[in-house]
N, CA, C and O of each residue as an XYZ file, in Angstrom:
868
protein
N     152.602   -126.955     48.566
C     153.255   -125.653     48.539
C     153.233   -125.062     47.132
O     152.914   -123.882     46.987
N     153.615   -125.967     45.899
C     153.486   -125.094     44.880
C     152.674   -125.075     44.501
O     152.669   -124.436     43.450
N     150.938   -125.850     45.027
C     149.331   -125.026     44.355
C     149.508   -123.856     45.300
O     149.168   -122.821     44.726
N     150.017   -123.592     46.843
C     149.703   -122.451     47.222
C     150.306   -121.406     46.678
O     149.822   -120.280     46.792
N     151.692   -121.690     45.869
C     152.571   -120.513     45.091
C     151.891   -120.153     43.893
O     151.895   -119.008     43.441
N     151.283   -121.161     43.356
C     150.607   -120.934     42.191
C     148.912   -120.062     42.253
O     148.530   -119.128     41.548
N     148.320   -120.641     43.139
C     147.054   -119.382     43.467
C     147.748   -118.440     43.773
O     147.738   -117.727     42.770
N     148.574   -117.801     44.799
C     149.220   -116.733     45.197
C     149.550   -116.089     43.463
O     148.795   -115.182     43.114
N     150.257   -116.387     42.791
C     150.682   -115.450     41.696
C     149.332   -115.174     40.867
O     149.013   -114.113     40.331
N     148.557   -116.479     40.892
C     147.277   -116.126     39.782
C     146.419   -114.783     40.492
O     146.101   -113.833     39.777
N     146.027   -114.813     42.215
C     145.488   -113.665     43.094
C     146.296   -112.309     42.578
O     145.758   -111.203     42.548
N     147.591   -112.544     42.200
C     148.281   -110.965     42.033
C     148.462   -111.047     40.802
O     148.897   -109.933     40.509
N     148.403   -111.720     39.774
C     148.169   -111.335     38.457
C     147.001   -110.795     37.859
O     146.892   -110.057     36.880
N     145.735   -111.521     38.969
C     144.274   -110.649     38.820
C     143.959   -109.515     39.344
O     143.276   -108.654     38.789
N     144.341   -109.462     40.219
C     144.446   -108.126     40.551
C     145.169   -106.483     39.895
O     144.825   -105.301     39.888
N     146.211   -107.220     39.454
C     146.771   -106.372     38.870
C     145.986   -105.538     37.089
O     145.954   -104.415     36.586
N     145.449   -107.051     36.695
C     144.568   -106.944     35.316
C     143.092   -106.476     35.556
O     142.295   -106.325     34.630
N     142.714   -106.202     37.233
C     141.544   -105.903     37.368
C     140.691   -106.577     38.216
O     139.508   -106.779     37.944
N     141.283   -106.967     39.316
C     140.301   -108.142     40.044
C     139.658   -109.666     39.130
O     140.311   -110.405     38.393
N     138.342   -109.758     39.462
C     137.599   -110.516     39.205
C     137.463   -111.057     37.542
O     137.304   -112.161     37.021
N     137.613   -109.684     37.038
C     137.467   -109.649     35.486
C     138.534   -110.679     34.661
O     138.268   -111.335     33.654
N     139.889   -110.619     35.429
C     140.605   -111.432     34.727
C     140.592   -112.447     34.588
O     141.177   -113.027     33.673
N     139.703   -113.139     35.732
C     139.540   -114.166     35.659
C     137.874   -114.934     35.125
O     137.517   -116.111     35.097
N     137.255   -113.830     34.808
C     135.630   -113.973     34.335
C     135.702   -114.274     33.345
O     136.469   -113.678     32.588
N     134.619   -115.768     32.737
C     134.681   -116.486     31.422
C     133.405   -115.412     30.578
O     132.690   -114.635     31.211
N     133.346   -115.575     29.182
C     132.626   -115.552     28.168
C     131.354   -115.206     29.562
O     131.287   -115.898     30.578
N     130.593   -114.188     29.316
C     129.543   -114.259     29.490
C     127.909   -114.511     28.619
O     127.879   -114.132     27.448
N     126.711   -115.093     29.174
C     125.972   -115.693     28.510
C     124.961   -113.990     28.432
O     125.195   -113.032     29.169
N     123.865   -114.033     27.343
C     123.505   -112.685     27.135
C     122.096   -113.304     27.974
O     121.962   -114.526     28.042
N     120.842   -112.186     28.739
C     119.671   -112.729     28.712
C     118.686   -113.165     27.623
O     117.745   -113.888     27.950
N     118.795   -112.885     26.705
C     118.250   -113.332     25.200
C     118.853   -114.780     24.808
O     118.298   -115.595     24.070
N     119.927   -114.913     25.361
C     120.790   -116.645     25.279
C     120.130   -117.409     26.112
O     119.889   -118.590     25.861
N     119.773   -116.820     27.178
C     119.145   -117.940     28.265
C     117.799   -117.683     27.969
O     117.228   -118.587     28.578
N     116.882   -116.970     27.376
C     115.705   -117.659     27.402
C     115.681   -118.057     26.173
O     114.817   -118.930     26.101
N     116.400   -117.802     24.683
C     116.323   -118.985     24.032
C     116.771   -120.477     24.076
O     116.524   -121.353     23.247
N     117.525   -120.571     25.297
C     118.288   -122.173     25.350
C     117.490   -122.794     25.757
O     117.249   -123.931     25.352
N     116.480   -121.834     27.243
C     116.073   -123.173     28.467
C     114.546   -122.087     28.261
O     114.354   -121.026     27.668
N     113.527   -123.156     29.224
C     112.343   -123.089     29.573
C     112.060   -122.677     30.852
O     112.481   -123.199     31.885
N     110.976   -121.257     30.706
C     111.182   -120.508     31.906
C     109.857   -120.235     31.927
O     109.504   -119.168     32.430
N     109.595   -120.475     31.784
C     107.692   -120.186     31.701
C     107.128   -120.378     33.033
O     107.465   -121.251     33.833
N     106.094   -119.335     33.223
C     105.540   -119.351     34.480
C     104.832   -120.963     34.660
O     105.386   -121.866     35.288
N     103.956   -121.045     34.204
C     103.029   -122.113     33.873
C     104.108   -123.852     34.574
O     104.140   -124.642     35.518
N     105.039   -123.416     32.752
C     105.877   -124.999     33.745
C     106.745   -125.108     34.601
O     107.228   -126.208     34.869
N     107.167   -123.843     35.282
C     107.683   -123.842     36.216
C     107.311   -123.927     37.124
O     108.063   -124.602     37.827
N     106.184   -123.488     37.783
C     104.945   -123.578     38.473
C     105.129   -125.227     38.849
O     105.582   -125.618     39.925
N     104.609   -126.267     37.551
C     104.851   -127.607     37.981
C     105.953   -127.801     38.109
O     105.857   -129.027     38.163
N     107.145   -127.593     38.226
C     108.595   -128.070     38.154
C     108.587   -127.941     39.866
O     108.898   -128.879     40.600
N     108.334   -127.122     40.155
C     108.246   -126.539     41.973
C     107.192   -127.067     42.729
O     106.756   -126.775     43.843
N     106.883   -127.874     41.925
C     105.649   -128.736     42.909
C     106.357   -130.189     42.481
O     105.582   -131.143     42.404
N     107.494   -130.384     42.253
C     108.008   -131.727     42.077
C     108.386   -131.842     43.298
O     108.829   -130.902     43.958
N     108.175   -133.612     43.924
C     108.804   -133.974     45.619
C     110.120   -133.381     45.684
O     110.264   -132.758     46.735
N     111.100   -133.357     44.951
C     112.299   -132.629     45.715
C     112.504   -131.229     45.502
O     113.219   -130.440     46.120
N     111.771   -131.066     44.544
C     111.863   -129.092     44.435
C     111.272   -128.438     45.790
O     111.663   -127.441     46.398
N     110.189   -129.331     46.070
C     109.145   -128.514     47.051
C     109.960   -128.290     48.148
O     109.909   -127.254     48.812
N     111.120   -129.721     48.488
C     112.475   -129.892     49.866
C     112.913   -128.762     49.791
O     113.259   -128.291     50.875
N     113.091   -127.845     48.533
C     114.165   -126.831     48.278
C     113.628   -125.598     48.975
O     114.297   -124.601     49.248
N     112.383   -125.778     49.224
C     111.601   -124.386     49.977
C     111.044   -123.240     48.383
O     111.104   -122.018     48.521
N     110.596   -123.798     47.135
C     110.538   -123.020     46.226
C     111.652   -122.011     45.639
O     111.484   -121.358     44.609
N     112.845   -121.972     46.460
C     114.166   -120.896     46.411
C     115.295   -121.262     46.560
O     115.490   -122.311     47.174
N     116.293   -120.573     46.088
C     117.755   -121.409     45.571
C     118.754   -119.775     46.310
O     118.753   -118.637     45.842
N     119.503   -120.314     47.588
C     120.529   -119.498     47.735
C     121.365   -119.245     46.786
O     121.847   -120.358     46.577
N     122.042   -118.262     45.808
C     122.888   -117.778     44.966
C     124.090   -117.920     45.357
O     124.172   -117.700     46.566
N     125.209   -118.228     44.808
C     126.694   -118.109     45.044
C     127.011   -116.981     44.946
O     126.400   -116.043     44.433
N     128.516   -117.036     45.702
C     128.702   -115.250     45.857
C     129.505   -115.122     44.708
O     129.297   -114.157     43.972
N     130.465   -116.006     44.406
C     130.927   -115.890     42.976
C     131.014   -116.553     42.255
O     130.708   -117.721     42.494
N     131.412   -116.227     41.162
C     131.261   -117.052     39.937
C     131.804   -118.694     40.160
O     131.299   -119.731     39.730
N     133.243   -118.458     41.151
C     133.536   -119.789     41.433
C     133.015   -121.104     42.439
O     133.388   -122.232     42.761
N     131.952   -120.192     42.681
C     131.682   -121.350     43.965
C     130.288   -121.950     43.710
O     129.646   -122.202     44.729
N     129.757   -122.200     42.630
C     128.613   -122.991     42.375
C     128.567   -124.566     42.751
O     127.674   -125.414     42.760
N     129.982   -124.557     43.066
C     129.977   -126.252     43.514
C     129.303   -126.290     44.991
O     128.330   -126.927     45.394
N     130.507   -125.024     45.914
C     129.815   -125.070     47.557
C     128.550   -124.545     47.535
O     127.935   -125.087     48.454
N     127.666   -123.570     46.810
C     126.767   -123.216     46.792
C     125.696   -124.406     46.511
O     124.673   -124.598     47.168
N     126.112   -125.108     45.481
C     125.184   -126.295     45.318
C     125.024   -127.225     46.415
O     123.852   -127.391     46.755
N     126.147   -128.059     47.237
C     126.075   -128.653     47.983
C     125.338   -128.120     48.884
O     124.414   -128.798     49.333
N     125.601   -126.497     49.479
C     124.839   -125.888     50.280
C     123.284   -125.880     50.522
O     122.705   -126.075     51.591
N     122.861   -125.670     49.565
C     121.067   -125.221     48.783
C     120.733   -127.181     48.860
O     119.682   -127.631     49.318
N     121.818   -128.026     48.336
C     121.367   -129.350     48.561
C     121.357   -129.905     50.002
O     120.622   -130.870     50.212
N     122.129   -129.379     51.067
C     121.771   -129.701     52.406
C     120.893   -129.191     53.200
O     120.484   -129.756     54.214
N     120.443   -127.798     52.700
C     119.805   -127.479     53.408
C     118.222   -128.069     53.146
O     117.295   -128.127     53.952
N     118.272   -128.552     51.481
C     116.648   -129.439     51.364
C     116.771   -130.618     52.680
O     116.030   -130.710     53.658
N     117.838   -131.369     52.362
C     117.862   -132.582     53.446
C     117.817   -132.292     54.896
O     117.756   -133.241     55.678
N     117.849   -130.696     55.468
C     118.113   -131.025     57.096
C     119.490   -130.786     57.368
O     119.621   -130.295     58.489
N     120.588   -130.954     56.751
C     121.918   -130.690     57.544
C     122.377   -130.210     57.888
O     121.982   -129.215     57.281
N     123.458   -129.665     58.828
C     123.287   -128.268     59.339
C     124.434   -127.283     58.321
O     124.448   -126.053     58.359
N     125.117   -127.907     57.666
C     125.995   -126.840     56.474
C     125.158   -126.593     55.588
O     124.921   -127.427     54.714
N     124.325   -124.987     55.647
C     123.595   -124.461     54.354
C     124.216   -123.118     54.103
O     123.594   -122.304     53.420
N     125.237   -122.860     54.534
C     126.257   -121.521     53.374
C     127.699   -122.421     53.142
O     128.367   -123.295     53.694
N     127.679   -121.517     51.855
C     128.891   -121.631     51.654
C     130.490   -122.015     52.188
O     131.377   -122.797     51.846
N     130.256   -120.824     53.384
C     131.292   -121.058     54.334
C     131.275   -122.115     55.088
O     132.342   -122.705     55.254
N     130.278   -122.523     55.614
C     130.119   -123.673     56.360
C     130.295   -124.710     55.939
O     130.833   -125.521     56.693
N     129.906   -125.156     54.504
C     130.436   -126.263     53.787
C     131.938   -126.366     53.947
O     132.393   -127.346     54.537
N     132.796   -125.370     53.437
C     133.774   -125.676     52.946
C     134.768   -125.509     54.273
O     135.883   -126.030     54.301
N     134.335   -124.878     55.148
C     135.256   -124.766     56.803
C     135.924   -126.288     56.813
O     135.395   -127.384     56.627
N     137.331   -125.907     57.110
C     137.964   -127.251     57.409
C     138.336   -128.045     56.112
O     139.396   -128.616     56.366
N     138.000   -128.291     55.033
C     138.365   -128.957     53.880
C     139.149   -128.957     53.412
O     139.634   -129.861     52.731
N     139.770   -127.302     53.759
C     141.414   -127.235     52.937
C     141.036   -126.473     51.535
O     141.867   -125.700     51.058
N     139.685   -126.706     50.823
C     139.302   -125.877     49.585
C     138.896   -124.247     49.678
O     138.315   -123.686     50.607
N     139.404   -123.648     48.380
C     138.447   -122.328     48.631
C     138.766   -121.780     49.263
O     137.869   -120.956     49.443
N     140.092   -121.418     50.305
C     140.682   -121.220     51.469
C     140.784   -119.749     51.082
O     140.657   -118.951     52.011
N     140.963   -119.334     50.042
C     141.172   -117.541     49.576
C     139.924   -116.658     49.069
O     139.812   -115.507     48.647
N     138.998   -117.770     49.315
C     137.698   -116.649     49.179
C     136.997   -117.033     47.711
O     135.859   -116.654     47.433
N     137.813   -117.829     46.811
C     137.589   -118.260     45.636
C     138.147   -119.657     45.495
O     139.092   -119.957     46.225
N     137.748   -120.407     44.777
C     137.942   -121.651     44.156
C     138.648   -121.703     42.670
O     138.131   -121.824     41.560
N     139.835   -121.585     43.013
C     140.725   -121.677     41.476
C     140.615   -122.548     40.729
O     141.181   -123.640     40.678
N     139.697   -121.984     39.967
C     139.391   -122.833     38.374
C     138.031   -123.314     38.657
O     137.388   -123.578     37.640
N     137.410   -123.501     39.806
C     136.506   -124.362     40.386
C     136.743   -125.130     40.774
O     137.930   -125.440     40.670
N     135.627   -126.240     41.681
C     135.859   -127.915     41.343
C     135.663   -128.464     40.676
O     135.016   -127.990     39.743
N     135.980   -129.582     40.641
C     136.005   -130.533     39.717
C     134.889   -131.689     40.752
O     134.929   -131.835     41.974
N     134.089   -132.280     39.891
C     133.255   -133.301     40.731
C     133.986   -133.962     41.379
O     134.354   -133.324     42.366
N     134.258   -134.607     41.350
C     135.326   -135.564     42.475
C     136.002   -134.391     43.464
O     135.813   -134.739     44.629
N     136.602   -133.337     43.405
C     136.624   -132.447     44.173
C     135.394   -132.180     45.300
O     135.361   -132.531     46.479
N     134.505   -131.516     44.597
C     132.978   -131.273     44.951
C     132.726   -132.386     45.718
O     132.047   -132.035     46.683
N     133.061   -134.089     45.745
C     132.474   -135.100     46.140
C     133.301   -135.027     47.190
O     132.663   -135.241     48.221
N     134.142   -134.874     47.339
C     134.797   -134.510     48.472
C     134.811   -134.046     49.835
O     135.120   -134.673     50.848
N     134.348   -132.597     49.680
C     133.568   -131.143     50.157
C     132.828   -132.109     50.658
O     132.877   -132.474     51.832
N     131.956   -132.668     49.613
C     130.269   -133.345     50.588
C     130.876   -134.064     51.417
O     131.188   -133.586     52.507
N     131.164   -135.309     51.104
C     131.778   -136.428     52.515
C     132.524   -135.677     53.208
O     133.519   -136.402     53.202
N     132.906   -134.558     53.960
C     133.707   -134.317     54.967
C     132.701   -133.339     55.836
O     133.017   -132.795     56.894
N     131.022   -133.191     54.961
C     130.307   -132.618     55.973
C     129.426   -133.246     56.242
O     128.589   -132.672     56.938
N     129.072   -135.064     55.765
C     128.225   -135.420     55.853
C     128.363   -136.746     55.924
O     129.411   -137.270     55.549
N     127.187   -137.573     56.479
C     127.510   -139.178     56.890
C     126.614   -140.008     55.838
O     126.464   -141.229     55.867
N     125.923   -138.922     54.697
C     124.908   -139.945     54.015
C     126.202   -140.475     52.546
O     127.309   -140.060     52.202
N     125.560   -141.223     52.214
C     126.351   -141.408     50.963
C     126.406   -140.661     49.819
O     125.461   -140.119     49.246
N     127.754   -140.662     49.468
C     128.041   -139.676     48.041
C     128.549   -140.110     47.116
O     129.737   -140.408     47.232
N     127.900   -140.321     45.868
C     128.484   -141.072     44.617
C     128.956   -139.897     43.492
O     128.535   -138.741     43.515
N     129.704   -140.313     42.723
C     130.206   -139.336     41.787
C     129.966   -141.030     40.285
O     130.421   -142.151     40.058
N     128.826   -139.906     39.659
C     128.553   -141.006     38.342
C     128.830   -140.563     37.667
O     128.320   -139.443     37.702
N     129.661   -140.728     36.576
C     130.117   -140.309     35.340
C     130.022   -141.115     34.419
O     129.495   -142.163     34.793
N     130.368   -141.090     33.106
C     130.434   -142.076     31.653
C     129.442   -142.334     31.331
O     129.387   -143.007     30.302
N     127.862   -141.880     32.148
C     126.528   -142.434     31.335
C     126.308   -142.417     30.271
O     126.589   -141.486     29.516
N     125.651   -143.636     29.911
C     125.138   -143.784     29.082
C     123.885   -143.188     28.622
O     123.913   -142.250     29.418
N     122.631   -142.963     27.853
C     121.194   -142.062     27.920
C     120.637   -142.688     28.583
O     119.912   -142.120     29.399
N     120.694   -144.206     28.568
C     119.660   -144.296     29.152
C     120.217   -144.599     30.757
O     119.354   -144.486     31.628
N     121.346   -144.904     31.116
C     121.508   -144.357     32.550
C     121.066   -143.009     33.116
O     120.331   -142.750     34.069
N     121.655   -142.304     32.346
C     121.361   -140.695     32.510
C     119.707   -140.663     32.864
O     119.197   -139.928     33.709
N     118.876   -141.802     31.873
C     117.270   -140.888     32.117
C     116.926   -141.713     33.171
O     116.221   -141.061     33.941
N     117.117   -142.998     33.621
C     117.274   -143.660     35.016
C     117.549   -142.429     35.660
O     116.429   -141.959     35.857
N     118.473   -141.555     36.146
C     118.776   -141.385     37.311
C     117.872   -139.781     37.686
O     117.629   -139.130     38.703
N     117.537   -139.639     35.954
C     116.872   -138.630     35.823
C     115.438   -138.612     36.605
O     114.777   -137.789     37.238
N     115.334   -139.865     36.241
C     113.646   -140.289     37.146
C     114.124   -140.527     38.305
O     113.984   -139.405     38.792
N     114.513   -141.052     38.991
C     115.230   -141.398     40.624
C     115.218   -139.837     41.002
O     114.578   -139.598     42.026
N     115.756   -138.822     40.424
C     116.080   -137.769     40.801
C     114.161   -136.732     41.666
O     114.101   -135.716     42.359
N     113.220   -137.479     41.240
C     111.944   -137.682     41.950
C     111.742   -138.305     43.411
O     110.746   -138.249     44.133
N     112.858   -138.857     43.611
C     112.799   -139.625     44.934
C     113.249   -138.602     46.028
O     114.314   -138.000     46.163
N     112.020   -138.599     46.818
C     112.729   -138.048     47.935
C     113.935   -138.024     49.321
O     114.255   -137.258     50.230
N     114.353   -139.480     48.758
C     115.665   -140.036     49.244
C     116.687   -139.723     48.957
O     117.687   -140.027     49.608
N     116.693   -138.937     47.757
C     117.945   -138.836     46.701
C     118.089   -137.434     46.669
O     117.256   -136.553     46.880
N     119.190   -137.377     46.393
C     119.618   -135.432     45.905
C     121.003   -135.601     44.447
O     122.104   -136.152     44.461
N     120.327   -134.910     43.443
C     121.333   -135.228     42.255
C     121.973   -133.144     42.414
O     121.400   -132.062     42.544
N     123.280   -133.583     42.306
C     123.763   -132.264     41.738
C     124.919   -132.275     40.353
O     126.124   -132.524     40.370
N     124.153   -131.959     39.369
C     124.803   -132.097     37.872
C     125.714   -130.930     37.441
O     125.378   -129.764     37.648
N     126.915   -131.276     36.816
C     128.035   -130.811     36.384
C     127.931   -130.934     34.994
O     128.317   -131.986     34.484
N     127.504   -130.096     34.335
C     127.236   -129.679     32.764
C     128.397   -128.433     32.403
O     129.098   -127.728     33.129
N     128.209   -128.548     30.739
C     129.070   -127.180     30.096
C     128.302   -126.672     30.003
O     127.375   -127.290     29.480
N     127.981   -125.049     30.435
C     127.456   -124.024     30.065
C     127.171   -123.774     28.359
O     126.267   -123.158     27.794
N     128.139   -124.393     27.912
C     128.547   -123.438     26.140
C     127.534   -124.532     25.561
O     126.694   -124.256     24.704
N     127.710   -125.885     26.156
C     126.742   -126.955     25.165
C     124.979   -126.597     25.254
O     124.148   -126.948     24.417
N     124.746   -125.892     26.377
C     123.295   -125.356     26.315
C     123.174   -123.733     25.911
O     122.390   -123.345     25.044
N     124.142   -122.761     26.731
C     123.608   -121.774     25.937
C     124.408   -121.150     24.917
O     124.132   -120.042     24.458
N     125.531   -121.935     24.503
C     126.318   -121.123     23.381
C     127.436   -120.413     23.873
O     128.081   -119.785     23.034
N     127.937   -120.360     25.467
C     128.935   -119.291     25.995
C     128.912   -119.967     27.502
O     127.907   -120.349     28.102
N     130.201   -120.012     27.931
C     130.369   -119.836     29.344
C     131.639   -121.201     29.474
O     132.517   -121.522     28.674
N     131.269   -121.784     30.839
C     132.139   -122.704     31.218
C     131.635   -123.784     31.736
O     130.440   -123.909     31.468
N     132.339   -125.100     32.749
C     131.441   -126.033     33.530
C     131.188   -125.067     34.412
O     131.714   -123.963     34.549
N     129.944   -125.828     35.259
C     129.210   -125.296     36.038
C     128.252   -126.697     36.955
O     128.006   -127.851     36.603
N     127.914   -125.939     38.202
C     127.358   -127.289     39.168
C     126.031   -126.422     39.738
O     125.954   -125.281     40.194
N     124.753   -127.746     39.450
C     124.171   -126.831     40.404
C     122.712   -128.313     40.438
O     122.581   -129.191     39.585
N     121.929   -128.131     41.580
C     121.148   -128.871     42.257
C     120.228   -129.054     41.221
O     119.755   -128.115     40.580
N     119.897   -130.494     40.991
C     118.303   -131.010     40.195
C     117.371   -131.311     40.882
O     117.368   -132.248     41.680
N     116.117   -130.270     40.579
C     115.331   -130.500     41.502
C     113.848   -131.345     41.464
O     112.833   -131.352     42.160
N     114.488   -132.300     39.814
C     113.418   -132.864     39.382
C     113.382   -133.005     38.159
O     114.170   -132.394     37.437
N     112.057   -134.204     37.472
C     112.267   -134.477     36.589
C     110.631   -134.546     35.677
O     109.905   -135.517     35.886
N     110.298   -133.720     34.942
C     108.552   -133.614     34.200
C     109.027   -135.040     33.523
O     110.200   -135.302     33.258
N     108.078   -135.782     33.328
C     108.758   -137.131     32.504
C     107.954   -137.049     31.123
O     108.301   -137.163     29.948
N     106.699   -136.797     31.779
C     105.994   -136.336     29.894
C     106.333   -135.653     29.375
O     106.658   -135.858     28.206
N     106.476   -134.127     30.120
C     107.332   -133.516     28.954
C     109.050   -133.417     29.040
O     109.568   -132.329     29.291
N     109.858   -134.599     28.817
C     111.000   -135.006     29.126
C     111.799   -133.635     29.754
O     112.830   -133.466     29.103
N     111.681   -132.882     30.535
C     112.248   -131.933     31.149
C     112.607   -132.269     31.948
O     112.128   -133.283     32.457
N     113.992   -131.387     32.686
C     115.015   -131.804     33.723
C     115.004   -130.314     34.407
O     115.582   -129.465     33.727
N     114.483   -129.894     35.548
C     114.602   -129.154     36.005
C     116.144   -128.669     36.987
O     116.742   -129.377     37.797
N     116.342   -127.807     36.729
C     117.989   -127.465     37.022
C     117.601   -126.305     38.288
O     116.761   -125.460     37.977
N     118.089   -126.254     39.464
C     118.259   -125.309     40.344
C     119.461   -124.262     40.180
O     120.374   -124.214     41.005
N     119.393   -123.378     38.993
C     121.316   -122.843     38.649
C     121.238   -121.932     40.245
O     120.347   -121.419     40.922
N     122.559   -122.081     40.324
C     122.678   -121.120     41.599
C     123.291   -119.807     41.598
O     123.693   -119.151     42.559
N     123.297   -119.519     40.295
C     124.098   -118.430     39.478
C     122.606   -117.503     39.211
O     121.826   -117.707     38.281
N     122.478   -116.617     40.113
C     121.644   -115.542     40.234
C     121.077   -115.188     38.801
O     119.877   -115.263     38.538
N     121.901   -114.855     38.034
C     121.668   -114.526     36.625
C     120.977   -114.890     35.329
O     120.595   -114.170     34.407
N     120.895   -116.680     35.569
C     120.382   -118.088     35.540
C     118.773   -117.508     35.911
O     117.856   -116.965     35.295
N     118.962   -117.835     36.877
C     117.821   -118.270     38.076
C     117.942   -119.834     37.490
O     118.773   -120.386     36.769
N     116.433   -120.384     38.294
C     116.366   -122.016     37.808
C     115.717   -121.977     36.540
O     115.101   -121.050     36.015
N     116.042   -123.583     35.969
C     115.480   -123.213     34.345
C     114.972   -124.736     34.270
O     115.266   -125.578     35.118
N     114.112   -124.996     33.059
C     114.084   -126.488     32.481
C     114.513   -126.569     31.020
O     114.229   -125.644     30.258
N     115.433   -128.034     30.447
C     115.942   -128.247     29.708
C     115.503   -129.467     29.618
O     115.266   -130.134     30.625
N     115.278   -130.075     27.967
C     115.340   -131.486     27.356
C     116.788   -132.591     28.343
O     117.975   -132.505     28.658
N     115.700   -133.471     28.452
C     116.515   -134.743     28.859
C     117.908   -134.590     27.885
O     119.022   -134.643     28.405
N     117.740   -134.407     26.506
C     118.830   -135.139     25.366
C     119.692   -133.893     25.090
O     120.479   -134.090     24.164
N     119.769   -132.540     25.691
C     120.512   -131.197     25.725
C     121.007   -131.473     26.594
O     122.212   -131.376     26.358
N     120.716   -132.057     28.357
C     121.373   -131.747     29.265
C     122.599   -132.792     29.090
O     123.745   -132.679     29.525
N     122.144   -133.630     28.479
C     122.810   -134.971     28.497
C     124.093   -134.465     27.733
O     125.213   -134.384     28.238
N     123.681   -134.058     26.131
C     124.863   -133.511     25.580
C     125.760   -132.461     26.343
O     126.790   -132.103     25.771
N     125.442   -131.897     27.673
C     126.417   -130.828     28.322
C     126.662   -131.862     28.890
O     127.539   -132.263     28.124
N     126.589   -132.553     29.568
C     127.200   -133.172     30.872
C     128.247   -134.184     29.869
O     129.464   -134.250     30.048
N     127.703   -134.731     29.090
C     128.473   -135.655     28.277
C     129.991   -135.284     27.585
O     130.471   -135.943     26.663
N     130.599   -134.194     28.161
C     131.651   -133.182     28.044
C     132.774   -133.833     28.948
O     132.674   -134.672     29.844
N     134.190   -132.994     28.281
C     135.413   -133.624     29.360
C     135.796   -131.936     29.914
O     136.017   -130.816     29.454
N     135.684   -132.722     31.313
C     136.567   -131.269     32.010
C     137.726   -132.008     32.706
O     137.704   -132.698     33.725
N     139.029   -131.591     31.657
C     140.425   -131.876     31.779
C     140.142   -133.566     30.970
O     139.695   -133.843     29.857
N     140.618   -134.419     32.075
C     140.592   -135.602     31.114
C     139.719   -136.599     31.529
O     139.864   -137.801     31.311
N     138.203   -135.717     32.534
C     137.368   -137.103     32.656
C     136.266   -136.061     32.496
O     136.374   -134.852     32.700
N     134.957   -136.875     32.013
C     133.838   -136.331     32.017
C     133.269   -136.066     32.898
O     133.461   -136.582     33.999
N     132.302   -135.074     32.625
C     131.956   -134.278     33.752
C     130.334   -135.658     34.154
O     130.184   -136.792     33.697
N     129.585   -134.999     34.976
C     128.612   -136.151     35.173
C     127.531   -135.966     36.841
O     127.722   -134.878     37.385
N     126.920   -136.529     37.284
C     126.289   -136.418     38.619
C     127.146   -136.991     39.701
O     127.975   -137.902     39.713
N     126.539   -135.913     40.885
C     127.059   -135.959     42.393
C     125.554   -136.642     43.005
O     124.609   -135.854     42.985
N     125.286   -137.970     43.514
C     124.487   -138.152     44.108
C     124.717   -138.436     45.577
O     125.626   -139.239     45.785
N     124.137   -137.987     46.574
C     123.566   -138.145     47.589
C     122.404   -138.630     48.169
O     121.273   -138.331     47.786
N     122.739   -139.577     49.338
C     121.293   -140.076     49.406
C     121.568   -140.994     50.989
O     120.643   -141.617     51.510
């Protein structure tokens, strides 16, 4: 009762300051995102011919808002596998989350891990505390077509501005240590980033545990 008293006042305090805006973080500029990440036709081209990018259908459904990159991710990640929750709404029907149209504050991975097991019978791990070279383990696994990684990074540690954020990996270039990211944040689009950048975002605390991978498989 008092998280529902408490979204209730935050819904009419935003509103009152302007809807959406009051609650919208630091935005990132387009000149920020193509100096952070790698967008190039060429290696993107190979990034989308990786075994689990290709699952993705070459295309990444967008979230409708800023807060829901978690259900959006899970979404865009079931629908590579076959399952039958691929919107938003459908993920989150029944969970109890997100119930007002928005996700206050977001999730939190273990949240997010949540969401998944209540729409699905495969297994869902929530890895956190890696180490690098766990991280580049799972980075290569993340090639397996058995597997589905969805990573929880800080925005600000790659492009200089924003917040956490969740969104589907759809692979991993190993020569040229790139980590291909599916952002589901329209604005984004998908990008590639250094193994040892992504690592430093994810390697972040949101509240008092680090943020880290959602695997499925």
């Amino acid at each position: 009762m008092r998280r529902g008293l408490l979204v209730g006042a935050a819904i009419g305090l935003a509103v009152a300051l302007g809807g959406a805006y009051a609650l919208r973080p630091a935005e990132v500029s387009p000149a920020a995102i193509r100096a952070s990440v790698e967008q190039s036709p060429e290696v993107m081209d190979r990034a989308w011919g990786l075994p689990v990018a290709l699952s993705y259908g070459r295309s990444v459904t967008w979230q409708a808002n800023g807060s829901f990159c978690g259900p959006a991710s899970i979404a865009n990640l079931f629908r590579s596998v076959g399952e039958e929750e691929t919107t938003e709404t459908a993920v989150l029907e029944g969970t109890g989350w997100c119930r007002l149209g928005f996700c206050w504050m977001g999730l939190t991975l273990d949240e997010l891990a949540e969401v998944a097991r209540a729409k699905t019978e495969r297994k869902v791990t929530v890895l956190r505390d890696l180490t690098p070279d766990e991280f580049r383990r799972h980075l290569l696994a993340s090639n397996d077509p058995g597997r589905r990684y969805i990573v929880n990074f800080s925005r600000e540690a790659i492009f200089g501005a924003g917040v956490g954020h969740h969104s589907p990996i759809g692979g991993y270039l190993e020569a040229e240590d790139l980590v291909f990211v599916l952002d589901v944040n329209e604005r984004f689009k998908p990008w590639l980033v250094s193994r040892e950048k992504l690592y430093a975002a994810v390697d972040t605390l949101d509240g008092d545990h680090k943020r880290g991978l959602l695997l499925i498989e």
